[in-house]
N, C-alpha and C positions, 0 to 999 in steps of 0.2 A: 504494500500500500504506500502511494507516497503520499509526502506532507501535503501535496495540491489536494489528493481526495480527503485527506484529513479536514482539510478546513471547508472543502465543499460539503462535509457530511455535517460540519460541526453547521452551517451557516442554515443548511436545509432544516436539520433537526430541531436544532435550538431554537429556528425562528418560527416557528408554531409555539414549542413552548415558552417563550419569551413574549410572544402575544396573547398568548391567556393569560400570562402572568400579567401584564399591560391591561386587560381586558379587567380585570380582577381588582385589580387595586383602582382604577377607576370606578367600579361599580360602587366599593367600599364607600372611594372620597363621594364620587356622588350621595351616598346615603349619609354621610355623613355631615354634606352640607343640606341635606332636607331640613325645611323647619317644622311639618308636623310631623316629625316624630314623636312628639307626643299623644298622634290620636291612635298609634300602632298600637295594639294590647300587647299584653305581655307574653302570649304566646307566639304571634308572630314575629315577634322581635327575637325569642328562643328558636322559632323553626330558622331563621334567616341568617341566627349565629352558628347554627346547625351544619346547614349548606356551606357556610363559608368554612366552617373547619373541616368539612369532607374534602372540598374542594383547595384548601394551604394543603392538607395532608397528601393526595393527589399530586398537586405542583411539586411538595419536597420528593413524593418519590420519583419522581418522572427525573426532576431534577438529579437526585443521589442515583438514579438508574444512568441517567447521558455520562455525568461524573464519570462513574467505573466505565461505560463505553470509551471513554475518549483516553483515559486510564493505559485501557488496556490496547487501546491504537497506539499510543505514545510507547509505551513498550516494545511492541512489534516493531513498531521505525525504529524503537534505541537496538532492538537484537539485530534489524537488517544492514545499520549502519555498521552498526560491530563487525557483522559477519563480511559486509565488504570494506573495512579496513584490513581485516586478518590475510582477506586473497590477496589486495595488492601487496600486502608486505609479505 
């Protein structure tokens, strides 16, 4: 693999998840500048804290899941540089 597909996979992947992450935290700030939130009850305001913790928890794995992928690409290019240092010398 070289580093050109490396950073084409990182740019494809991540920019889906980097836009729900974008997506998301807009939605927050928008609720968070509403001003009736006070006529929400308090269960809806629980169902919507709900969703958004399924939803970080979601993003952190997706996240800690590309992490170890690119992890584990970054290794392959360190073994394949290796291995063609060794042949020329």
């Amino acid at each position: 693999m070289s580093a050109c597909s490396v950073t084409e996979m990182q740019q494809t992947s991540c920019g889906s998840l980097y836009g729900d992450l974008e997506e998301y935290l807009n939605e927050v700030e928008r609720r968070a500048q509403r001003t009736g939130n006070d006529s929400d009850d308090v269960y809806t305001q629980l169902a919507q804290r709900e969703k958004d913790l399924v939803l970080a928890a979601e993003l952190g794995k997706a996240l800690l899941e590309k992490n170890e992928e690119i992890s584990r690409a970054n290794e392959r290019l360190a073994e394949e540089y290796s291995h063609k240092l060794e042949v020329n010398f």
